[in-house]
PyMOL Python script that loads the backbone (N, CA, C, O; Angstrom):
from pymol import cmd

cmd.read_pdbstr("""\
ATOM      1  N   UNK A   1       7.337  35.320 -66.169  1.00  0.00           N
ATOM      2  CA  UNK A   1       6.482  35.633 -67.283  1.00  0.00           C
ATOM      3  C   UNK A   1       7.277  36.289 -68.416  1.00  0.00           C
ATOM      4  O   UNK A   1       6.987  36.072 -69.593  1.00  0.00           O
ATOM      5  N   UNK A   2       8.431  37.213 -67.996  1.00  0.00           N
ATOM      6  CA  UNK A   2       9.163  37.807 -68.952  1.00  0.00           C
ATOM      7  C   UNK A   2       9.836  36.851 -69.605  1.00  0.00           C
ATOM      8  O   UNK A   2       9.809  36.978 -70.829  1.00  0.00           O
ATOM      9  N   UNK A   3      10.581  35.706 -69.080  1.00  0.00           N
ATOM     10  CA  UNK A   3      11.132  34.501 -70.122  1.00  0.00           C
ATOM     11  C   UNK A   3      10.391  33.695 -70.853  1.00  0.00           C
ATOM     12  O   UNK A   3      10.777  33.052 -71.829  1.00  0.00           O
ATOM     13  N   UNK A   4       9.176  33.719 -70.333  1.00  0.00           N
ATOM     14  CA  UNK A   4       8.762  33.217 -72.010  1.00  0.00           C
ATOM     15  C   UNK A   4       7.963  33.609 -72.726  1.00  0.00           C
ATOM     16  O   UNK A   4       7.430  32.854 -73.540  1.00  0.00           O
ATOM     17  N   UNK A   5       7.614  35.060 -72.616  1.00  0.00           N
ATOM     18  CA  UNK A   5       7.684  36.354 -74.106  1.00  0.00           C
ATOM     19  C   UNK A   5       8.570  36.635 -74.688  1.00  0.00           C
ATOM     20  O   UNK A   5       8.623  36.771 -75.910  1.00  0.00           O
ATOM     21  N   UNK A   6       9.731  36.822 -73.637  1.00  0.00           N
ATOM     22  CA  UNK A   6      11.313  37.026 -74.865  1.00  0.00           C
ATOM     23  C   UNK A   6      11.607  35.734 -75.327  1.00  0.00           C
ATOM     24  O   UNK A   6      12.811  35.502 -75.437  1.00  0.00           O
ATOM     25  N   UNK A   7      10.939  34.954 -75.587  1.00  0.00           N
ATOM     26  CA  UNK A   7      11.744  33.444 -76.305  1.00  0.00           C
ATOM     27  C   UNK A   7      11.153  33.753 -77.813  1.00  0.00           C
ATOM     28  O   UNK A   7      11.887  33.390 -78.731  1.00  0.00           O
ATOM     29  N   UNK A   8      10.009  34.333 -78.140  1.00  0.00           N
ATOM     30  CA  UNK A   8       9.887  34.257 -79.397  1.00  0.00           C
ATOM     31  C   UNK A   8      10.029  35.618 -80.169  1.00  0.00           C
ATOM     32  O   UNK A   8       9.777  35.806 -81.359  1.00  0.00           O
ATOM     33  N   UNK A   9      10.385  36.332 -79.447  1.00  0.00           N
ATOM     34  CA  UNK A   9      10.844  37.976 -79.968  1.00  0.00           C
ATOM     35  C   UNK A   9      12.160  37.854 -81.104  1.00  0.00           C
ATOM     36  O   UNK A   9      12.482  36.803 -81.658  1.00  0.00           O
ATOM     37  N   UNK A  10      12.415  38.365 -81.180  1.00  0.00           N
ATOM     38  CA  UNK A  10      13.664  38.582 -82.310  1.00  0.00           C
ATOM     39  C   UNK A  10      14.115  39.953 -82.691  1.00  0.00           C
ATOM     40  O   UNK A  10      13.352  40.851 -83.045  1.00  0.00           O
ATOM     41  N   UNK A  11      15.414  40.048 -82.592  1.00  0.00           N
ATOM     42  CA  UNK A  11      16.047  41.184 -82.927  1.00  0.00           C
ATOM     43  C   UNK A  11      15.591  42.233 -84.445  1.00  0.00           C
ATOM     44  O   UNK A  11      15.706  41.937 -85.634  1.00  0.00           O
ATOM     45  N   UNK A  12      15.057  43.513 -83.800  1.00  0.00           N
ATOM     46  CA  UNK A  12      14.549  44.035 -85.197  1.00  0.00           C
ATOM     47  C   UNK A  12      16.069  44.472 -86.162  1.00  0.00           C
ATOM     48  O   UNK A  12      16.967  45.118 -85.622  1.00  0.00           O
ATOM     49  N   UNK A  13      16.138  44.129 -87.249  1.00  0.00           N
ATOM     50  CA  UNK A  13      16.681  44.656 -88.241  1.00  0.00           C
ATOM     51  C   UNK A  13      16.886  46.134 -88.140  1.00  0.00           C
ATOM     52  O   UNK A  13      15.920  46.709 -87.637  1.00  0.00           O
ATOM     53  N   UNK A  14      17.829  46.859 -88.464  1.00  0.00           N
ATOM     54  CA  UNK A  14      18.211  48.266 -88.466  1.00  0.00           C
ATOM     55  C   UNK A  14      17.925  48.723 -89.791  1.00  0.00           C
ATOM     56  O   UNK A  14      18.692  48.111 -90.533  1.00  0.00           O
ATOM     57  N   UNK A  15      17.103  49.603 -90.545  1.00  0.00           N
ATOM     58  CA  UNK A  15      17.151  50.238 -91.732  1.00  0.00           C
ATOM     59  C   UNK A  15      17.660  52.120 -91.433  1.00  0.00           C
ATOM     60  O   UNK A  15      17.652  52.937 -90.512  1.00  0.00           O
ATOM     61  N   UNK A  16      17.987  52.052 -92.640  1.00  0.00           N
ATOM     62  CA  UNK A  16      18.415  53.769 -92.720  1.00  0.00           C
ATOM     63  C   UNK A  16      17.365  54.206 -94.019  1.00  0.00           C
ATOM     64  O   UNK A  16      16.905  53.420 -94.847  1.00  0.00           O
ATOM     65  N   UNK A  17      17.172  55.399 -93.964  1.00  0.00           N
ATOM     66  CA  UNK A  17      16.550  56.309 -95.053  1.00  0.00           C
ATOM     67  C   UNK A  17      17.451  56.055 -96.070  1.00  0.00           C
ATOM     68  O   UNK A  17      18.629  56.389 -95.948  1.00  0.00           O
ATOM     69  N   UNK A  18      16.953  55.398 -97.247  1.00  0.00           N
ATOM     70  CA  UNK A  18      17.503  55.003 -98.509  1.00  0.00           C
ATOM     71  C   UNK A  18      18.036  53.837 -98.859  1.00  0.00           C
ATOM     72  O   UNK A  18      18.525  53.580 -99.959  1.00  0.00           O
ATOM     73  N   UNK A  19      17.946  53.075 -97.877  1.00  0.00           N
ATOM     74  CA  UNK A  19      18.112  51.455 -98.412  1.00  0.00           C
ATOM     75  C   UNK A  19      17.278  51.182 -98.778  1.00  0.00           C
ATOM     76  O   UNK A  19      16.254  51.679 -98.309  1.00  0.00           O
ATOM     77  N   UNK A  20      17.188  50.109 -99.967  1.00  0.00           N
ATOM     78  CA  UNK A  20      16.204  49.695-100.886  1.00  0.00           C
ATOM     79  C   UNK A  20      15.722  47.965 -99.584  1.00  0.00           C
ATOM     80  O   UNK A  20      16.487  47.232 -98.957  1.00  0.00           O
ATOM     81  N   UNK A  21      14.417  47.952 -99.676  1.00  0.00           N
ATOM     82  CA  UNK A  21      13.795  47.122 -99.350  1.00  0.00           C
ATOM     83  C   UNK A  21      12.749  46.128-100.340  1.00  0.00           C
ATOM     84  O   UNK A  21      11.690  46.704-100.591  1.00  0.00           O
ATOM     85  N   UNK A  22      12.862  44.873-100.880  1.00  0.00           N
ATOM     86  CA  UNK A  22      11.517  44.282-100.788  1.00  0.00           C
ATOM     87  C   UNK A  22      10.269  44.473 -99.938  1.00  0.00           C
ATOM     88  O   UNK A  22      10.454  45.029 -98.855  1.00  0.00           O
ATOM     89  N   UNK A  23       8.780  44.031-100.310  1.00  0.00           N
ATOM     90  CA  UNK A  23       7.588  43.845 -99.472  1.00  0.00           C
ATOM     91  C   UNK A  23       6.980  42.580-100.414  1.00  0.00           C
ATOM     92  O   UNK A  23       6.874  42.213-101.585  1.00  0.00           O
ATOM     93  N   UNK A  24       6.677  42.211 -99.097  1.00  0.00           N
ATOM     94  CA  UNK A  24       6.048  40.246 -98.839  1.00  0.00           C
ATOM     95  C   UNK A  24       4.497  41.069 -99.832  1.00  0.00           C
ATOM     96  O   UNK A  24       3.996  42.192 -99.781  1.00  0.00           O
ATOM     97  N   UNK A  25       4.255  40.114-100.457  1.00  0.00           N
ATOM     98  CA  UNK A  25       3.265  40.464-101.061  1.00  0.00           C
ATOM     99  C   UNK A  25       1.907  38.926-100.807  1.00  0.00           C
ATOM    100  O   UNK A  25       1.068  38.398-101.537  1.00  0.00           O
ATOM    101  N   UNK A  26       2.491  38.681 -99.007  1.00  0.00           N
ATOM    102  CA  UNK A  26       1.273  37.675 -98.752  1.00  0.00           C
ATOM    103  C   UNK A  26       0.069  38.090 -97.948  1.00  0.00           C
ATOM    104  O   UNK A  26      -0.833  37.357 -97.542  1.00  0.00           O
ATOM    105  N   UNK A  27       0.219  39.505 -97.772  1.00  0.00           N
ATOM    106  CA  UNK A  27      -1.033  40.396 -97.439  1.00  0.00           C
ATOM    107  C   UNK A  27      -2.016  40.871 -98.534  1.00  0.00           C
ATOM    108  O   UNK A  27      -3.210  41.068 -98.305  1.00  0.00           O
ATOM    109  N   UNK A  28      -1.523  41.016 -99.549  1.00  0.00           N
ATOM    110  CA  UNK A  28      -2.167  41.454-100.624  1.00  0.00           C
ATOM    111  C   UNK A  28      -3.031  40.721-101.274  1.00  0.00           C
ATOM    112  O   UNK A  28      -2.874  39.503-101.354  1.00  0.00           O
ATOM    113  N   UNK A  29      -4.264  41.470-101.939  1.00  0.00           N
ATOM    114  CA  UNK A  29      -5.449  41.120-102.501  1.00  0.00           C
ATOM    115  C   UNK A  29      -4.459  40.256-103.908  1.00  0.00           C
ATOM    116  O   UNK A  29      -3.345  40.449-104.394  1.00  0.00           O
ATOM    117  N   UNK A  30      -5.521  39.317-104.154  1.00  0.00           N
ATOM    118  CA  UNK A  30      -4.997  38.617-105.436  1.00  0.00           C
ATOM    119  C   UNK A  30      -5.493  39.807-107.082  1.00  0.00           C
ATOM    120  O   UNK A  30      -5.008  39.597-108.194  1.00  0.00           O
ATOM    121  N   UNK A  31      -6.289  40.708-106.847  1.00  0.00           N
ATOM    122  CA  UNK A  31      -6.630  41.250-107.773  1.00  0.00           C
ATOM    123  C   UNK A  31      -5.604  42.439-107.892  1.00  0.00           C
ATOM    124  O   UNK A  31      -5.458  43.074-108.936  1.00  0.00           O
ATOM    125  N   UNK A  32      -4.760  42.736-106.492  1.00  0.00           N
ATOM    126  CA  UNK A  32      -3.411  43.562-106.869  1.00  0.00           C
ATOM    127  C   UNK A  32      -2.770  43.484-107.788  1.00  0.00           C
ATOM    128  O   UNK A  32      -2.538  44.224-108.745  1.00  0.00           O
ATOM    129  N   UNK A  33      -2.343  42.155-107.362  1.00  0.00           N
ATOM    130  CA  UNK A  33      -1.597  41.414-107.865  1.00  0.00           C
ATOM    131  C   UNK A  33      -1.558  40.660-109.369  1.00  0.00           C
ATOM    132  O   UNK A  33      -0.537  40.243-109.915  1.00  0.00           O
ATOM    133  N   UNK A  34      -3.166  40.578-109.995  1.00  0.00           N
ATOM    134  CA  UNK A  34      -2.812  40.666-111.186  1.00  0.00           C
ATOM    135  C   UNK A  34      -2.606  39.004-111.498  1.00  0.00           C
ATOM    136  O   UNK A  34      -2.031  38.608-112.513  1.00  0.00           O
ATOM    137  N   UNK A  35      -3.153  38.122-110.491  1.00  0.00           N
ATOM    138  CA  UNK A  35      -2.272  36.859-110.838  1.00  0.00           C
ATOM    139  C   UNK A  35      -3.127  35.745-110.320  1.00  0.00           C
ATOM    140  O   UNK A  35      -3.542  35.770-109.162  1.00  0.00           O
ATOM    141  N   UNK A  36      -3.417  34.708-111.194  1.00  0.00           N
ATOM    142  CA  UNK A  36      -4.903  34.140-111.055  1.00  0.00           C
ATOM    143  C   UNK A  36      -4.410  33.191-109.901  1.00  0.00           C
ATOM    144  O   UNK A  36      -5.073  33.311-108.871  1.00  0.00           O
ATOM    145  N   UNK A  37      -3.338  32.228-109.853  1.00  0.00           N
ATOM    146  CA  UNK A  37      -2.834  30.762-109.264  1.00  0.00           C
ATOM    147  C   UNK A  37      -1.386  31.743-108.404  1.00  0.00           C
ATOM    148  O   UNK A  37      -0.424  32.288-108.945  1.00  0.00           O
ATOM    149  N   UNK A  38      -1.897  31.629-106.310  1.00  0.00           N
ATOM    150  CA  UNK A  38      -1.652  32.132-105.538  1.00  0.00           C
ATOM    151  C   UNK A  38       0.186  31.329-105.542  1.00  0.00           C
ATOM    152  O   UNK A  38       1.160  31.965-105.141  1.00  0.00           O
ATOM    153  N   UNK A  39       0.270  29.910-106.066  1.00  0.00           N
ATOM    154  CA  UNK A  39       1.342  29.236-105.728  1.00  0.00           C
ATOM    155  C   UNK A  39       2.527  29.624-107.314  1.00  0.00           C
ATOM    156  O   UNK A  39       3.618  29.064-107.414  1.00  0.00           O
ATOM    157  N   UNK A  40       2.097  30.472-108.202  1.00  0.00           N
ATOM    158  CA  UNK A  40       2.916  31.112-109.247  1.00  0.00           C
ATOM    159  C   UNK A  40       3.424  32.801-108.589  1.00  0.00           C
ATOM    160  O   UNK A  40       4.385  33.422-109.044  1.00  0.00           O
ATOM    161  N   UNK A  41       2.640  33.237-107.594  1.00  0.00           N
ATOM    162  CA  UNK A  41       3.278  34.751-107.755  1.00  0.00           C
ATOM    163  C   UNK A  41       4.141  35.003-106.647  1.00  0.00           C
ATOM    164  O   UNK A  41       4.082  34.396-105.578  1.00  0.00           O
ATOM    165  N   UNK A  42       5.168  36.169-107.008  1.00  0.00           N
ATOM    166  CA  UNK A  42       6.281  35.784-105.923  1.00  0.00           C
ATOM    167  C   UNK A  42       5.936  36.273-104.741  1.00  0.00           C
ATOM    168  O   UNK A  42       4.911  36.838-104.361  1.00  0.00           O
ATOM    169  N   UNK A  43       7.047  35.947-104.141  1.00  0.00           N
ATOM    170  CA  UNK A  43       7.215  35.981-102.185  1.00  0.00           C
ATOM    171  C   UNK A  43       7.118  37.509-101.756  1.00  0.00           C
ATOM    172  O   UNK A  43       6.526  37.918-100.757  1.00  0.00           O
ATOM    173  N   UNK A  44       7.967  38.463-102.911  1.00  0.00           N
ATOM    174  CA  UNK A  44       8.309  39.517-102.784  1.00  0.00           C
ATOM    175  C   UNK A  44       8.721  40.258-103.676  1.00  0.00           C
ATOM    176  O   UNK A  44       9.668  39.986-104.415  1.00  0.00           O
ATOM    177  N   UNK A  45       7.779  41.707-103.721  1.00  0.00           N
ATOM    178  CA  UNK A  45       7.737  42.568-105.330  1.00  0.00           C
ATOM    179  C   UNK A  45       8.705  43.950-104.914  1.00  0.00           C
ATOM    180  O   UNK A  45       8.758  44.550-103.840  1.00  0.00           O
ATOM    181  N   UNK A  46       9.444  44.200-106.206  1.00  0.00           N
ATOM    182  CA  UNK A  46       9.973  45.089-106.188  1.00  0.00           C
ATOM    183  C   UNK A  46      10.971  45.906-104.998  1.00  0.00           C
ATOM    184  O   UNK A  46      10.471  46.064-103.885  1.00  0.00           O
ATOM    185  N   UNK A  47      12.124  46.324-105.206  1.00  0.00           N
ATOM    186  CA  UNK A  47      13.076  47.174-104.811  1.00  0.00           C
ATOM    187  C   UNK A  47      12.265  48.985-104.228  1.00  0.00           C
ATOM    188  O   UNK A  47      12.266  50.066-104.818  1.00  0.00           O
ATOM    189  N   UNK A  48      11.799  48.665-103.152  1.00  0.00           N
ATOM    190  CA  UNK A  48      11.456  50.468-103.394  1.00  0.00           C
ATOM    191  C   UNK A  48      12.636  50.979-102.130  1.00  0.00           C
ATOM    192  O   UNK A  48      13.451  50.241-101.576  1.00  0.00           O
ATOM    193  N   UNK A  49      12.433  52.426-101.898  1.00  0.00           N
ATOM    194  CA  UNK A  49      13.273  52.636-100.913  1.00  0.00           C
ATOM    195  C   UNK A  49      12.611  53.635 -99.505  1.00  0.00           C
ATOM    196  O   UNK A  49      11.780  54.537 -99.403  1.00  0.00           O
ATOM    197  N   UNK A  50      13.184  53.157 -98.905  1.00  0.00           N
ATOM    198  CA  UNK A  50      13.106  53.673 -97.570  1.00  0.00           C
ATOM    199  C   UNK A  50      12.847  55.240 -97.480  1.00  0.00           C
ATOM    200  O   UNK A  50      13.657  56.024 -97.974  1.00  0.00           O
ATOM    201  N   UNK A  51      11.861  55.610 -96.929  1.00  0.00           N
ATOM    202  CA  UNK A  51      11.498  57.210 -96.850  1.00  0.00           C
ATOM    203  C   UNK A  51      12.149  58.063 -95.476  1.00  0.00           C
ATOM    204  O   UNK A  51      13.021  58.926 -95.377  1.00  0.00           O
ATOM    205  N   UNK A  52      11.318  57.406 -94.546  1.00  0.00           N
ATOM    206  CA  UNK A  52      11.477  57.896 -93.210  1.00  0.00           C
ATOM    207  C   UNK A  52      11.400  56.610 -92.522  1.00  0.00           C
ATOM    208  O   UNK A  52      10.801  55.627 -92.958  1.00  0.00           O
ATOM    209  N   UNK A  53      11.901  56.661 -91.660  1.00  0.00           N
ATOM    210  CA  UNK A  53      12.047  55.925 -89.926  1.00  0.00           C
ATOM    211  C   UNK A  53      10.861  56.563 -89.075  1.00  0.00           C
ATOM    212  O   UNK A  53      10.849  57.747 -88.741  1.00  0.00           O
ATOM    213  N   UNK A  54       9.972  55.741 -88.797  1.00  0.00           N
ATOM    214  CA  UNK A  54       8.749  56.441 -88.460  1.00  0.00           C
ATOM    215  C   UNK A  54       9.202  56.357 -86.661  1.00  0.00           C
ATOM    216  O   UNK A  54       9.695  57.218 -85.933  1.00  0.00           O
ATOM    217  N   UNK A  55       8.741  54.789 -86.354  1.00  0.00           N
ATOM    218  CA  UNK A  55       9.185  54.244 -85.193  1.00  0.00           C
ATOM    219  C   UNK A  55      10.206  52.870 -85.521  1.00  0.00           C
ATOM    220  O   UNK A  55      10.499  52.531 -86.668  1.00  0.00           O
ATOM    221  N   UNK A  56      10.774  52.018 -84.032  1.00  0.00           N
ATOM    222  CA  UNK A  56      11.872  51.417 -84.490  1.00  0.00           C
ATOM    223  C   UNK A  56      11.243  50.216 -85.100  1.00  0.00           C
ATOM    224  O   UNK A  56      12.012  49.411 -85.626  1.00  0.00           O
ATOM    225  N   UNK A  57       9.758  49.925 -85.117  1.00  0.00           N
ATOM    226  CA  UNK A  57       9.791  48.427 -86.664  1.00  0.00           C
ATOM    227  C   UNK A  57       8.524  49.434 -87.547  1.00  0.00           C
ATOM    228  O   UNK A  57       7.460  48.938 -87.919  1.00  0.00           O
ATOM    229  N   UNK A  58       8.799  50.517 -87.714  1.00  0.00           N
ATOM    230  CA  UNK A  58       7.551  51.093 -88.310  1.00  0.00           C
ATOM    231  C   UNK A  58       8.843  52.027 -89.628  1.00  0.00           C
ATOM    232  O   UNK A  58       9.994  52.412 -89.419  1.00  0.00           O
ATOM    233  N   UNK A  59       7.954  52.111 -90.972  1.00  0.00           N
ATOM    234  CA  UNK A  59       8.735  52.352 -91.838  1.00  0.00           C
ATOM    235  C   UNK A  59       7.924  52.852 -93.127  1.00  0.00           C
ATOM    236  O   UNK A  59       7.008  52.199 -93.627  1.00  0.00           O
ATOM    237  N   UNK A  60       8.385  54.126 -93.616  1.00  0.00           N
ATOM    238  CA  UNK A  60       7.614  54.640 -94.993  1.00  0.00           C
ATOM    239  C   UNK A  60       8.296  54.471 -96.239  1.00  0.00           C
ATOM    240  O   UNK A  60       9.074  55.377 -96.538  1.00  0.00           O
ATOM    241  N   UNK A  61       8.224  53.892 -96.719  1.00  0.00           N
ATOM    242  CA  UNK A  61       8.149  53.889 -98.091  1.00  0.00           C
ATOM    243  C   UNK A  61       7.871  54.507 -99.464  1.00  0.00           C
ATOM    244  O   UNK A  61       6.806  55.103 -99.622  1.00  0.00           O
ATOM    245  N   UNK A  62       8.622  54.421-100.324  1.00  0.00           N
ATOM    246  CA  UNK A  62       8.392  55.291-101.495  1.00  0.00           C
ATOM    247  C   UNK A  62       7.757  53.972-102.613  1.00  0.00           C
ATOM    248  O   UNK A  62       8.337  53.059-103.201  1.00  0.00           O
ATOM    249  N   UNK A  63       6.525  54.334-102.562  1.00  0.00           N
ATOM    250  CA  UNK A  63       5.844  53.343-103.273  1.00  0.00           C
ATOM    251  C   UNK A  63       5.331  53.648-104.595  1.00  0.00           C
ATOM    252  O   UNK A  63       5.525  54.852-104.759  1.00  0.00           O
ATOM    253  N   UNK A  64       4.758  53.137-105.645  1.00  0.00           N
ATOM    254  CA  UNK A  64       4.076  53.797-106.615  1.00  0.00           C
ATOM    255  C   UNK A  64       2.960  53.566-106.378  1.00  0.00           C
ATOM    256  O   UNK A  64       2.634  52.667-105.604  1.00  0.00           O
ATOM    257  N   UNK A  65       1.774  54.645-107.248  1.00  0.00           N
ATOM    258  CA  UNK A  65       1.038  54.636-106.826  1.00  0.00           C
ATOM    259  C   UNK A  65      -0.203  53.245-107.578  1.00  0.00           C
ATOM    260  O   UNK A  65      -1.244  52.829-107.069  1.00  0.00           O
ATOM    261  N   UNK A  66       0.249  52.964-108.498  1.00  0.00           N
ATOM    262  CA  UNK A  66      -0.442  51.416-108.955  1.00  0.00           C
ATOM    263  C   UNK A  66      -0.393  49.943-107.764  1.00  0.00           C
ATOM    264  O   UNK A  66      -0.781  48.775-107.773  1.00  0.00           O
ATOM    265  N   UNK A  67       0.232  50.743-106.953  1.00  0.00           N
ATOM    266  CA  UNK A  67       0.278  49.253-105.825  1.00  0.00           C
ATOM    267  C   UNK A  67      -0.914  49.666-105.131  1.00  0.00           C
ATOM    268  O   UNK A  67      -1.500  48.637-104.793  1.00  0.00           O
ATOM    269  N   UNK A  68      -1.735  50.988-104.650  1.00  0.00           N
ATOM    270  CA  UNK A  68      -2.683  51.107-104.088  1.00  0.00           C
ATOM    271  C   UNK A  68      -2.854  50.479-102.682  1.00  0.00           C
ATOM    272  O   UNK A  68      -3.847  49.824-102.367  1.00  0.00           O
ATOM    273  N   UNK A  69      -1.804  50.731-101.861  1.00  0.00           N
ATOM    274  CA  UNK A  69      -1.377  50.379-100.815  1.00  0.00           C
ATOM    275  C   UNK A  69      -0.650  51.368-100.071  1.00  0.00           C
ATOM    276  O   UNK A  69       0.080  52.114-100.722  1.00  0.00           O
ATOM    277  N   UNK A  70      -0.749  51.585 -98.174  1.00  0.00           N
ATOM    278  CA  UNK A  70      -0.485  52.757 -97.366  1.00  0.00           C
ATOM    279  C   UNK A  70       1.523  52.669 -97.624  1.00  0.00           C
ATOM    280  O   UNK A  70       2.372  51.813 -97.374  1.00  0.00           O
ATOM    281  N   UNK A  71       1.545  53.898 -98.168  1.00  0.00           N
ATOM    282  CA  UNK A  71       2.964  53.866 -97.246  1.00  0.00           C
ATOM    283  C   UNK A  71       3.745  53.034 -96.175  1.00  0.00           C
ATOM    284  O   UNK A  71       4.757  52.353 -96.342  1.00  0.00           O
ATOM    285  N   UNK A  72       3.160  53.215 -95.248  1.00  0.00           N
ATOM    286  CA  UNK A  72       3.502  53.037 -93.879  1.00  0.00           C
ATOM    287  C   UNK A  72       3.441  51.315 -93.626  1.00  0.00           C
ATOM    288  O   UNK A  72       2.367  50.716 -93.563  1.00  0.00           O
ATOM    289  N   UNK A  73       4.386  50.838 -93.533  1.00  0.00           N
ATOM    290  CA  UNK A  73       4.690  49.022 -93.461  1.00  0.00           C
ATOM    291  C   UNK A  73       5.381  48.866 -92.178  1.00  0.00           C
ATOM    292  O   UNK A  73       5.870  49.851 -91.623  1.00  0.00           O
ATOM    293  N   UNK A  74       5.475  47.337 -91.518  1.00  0.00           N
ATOM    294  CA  UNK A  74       5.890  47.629 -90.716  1.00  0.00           C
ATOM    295  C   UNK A  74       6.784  46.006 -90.551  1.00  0.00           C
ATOM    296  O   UNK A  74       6.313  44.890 -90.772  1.00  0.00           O
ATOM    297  N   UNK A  75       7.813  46.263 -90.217  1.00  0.00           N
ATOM    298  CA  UNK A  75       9.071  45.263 -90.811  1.00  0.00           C
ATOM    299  C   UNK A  75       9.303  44.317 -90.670  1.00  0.00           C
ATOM    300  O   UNK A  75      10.452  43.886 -90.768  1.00  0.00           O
ATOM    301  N   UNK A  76       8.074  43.476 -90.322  1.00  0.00           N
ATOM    302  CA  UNK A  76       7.850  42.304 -90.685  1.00  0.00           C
ATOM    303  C   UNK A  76       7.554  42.147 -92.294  1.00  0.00           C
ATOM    304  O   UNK A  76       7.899  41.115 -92.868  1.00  0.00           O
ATOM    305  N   UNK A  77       7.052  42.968 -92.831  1.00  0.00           N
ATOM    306  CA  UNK A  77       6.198  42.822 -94.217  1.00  0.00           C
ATOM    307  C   UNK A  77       7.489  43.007 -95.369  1.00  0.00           C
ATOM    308  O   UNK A  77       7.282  42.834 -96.570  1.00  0.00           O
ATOM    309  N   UNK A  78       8.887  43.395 -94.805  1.00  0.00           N
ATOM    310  CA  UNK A  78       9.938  43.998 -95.139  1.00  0.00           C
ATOM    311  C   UNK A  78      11.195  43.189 -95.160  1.00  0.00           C
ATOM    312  O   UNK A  78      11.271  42.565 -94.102  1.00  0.00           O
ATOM    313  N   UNK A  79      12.482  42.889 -96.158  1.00  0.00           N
ATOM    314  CA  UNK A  79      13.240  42.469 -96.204  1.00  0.00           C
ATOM    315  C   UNK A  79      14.151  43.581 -97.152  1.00  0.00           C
ATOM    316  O   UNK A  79      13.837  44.458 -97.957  1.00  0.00           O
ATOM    317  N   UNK A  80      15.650  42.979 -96.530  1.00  0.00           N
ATOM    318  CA  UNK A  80      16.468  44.029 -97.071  1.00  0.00           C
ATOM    319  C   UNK A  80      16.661  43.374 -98.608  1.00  0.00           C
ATOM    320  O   UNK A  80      16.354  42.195 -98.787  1.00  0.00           O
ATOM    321  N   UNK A  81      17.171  44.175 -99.680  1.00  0.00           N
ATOM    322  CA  UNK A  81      17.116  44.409-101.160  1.00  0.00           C
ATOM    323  C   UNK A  81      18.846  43.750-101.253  1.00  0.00           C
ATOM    324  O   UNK A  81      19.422  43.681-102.339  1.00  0.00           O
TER     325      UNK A  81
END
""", "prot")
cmd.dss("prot")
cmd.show_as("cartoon", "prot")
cmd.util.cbc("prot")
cmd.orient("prot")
């Protein structure tokens, strides 16, 4: 049973406090976003940076507050900058 749960797992990415990260912005409301036609807005908004290391795929963020969205992402939603 354990070989074929680890077949689709994947190695989490390592972040440190202060690397700049992108966030996937394909969770987000279209009225966030500001943007009428879903196939014009991008994959991924803005450079913010890394706050704290919460747990090992859990991650805070220094966000502004016009995104109206939690801190707390979790690194799937996340790519390095």
């Amino acid at each position: 049973m354990k070989r074929y749960v680890n077949r689709n797992r994947k190695e989490v990415k390592e972040y440190k406090v202060g690397d700049k990260v992108l966030i996937s912005t394909k969770d987000f409301l279209m009225k966030l976003m500001k943007k009428a036609i879903k196939k014009l807005t991008e994959k991924y908004i803005e450079p913010y940076i890394v706050k704290k290391i919460i747990l090992e795929n859990v991650v805070e963020l220094e966000l502004l507050m016009l995104l109206r969205t939690h801190p707390v992402v979790n690194m799937r939603r996340i790519v390095k900058y």
